[in-house]
Structures are given as structure tokens and as C-alpha cells.
N, C-alpha and C positions, 0 to 999 in steps of 0.2 A: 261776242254774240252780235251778229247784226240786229237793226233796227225792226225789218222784218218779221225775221225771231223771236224779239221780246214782245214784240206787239202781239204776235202771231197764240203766242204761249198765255198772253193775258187773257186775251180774248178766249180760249178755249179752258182754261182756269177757270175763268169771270160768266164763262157761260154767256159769254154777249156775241149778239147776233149782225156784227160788222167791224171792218177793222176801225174804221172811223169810232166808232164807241170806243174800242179797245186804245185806239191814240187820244181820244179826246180823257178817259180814267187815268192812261199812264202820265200825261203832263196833268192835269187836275193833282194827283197824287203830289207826283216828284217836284208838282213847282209846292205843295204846301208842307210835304217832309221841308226842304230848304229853307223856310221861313223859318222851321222849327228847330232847325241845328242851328251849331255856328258854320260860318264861310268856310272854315278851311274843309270841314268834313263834308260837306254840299261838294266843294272842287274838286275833292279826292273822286268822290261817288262819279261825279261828271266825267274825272278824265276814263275813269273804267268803262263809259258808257259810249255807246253809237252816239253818235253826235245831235242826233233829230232826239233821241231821249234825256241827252246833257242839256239841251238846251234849255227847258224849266229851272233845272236848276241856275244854271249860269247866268238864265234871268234874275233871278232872284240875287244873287251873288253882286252880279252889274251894280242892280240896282242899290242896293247897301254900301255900295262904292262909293257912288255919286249924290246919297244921302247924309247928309252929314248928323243930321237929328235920329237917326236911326244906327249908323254904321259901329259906332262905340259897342252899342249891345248887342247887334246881330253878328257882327264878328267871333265874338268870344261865348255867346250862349242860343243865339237865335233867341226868337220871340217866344216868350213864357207861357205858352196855352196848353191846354189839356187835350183830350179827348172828344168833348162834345163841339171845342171849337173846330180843331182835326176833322171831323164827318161833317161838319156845319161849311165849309171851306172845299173839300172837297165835293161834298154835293152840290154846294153852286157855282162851282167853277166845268162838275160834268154834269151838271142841269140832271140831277137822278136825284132820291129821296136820300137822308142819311145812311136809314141803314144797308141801302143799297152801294150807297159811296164807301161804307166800311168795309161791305165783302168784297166790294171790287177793289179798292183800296188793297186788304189784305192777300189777292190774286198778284199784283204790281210788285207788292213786297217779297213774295215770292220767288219771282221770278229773276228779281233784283237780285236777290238771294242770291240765286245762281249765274246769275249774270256777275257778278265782283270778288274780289278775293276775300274771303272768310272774317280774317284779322277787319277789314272795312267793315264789313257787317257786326261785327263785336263791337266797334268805334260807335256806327251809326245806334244801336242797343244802349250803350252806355251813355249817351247825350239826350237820350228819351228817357219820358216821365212812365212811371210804369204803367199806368192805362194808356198808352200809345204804343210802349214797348208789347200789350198785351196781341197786335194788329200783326207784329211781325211774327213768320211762320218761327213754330216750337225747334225743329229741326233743320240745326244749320247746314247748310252745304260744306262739307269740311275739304273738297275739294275741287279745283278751279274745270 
């Protein structure tokens, strides 16, 4: 899927009225999914993804590199937060209210969805707490 397309899909998902909203929810999201996994599952998600949409992640990934006070835990579990932090993160990274950062949030998921291979999206399910698991769509993509 190009980068166009996933934007393109969010945006009319998310009901938002520019692509620029559409790209500024898709990296808000994906760079705070990545905080919330571990690395390797963030790098899998990245290589499936256009590269302007990996790039959140792979920020994040870098960054846990080069952290040494950090790298030990985010490698093997990500950062331990819920839900409220989840919306709280992504609303002020796309300057929108929570529960507006959640449905838009849950459009990116979506999309994501369809954008990777299936098995990745059961990975990405299985490293989430179940009120975050609660954002990804009910109905997997079963195929690519």
C-alpha cells in the first residue's frame, strides 16, 4: 500500500477534513503504538509499511537504541501504559481532544489492519493490554 493510500483511507475513515490531519493522526498513532510494544514488533509493522508511515515507528525504535536507561525494557515489552495514557499521547502529539485522538486513532488501526499481514496484526493484539487491544478493529483482515 502506498503512503498516499493509507493516508488517503485514514482520512476518509476518520472523517477528517485534510490530508495533513490524516498524516499528522497516522504518525501521532504509530509513533505511540511503538512506544507501546516491544522493538522488534514496531520493526516488523515498519518494514510492512511505506516508508513516510514506518518512519514513527522507526523513530521510536532509533531512539530505544541509543537510550541506554530505557533500551533494556522497551526492547522486550515497550512502555507499560494503559489506555488513558494511549489517548492522552496521542491527542497531544495530533493537538485533537482524547476522545477524538481515540476514533481517529481506531481509523489508523484499521487501515493498518489491511495494510500488513494478518499473523503481524495477531503479534501487534497479543503485546497489547486489553483496553488498547479494545481500539484495534473487531474484524481481522484475513487476507493480504
Amino acid at each position: 500500500m502506498r503512503y498516499e493510500e493509507f493516508t488517503g483511507q485514514v482520512q476518509a475513515r476518520a472523517g477528517l477534513g485534510s490530508r495533513q490531519a490524516a498524516e499528522r493522526v497516522v504518525r501521532a498513532t504509530l509513533e505511540t503504538v511503538a512506544e507501546r510494544i516491544p522493538d522488534g514488533v514496531a520493526a516488523h509493522l515498519a518494514a510492512q509499511l511505506p516508508e513516510e508511515a514506518a518512519d514513527p515507528l522507526a523513530r521510536v525504535v532509533a531512539a530505544d537504541e541509543t537510550s541506554p536507561h530505557r533500551r533494556a525494557e522497551s526492547r522486550t515489552r515497550g512502555e507499560p501504559f494503559g489506555l488513558s495514557v494511549f489517548a492522552g499521547r496521542i491527542a497531544w502529539r495530533a493537538r485533537v481532544p482524547e476522545d477524538t485522538a481515540l476514533r481517529e486513532a481506531s481509523a489508523v488501526l484499521e487501515v493498518l489492519d489491511a495494510a500488513v499481514a494478518p499473523e503481524l496484526m495477531r503479534k501487534l493484539e497479543d503485546v497489547l493490554p486489553d483496553d488498547i487491544r479494545a481500539v484495534l478493529p473487531s474484524g481481522r483482515a484475513e487476507t493480504a
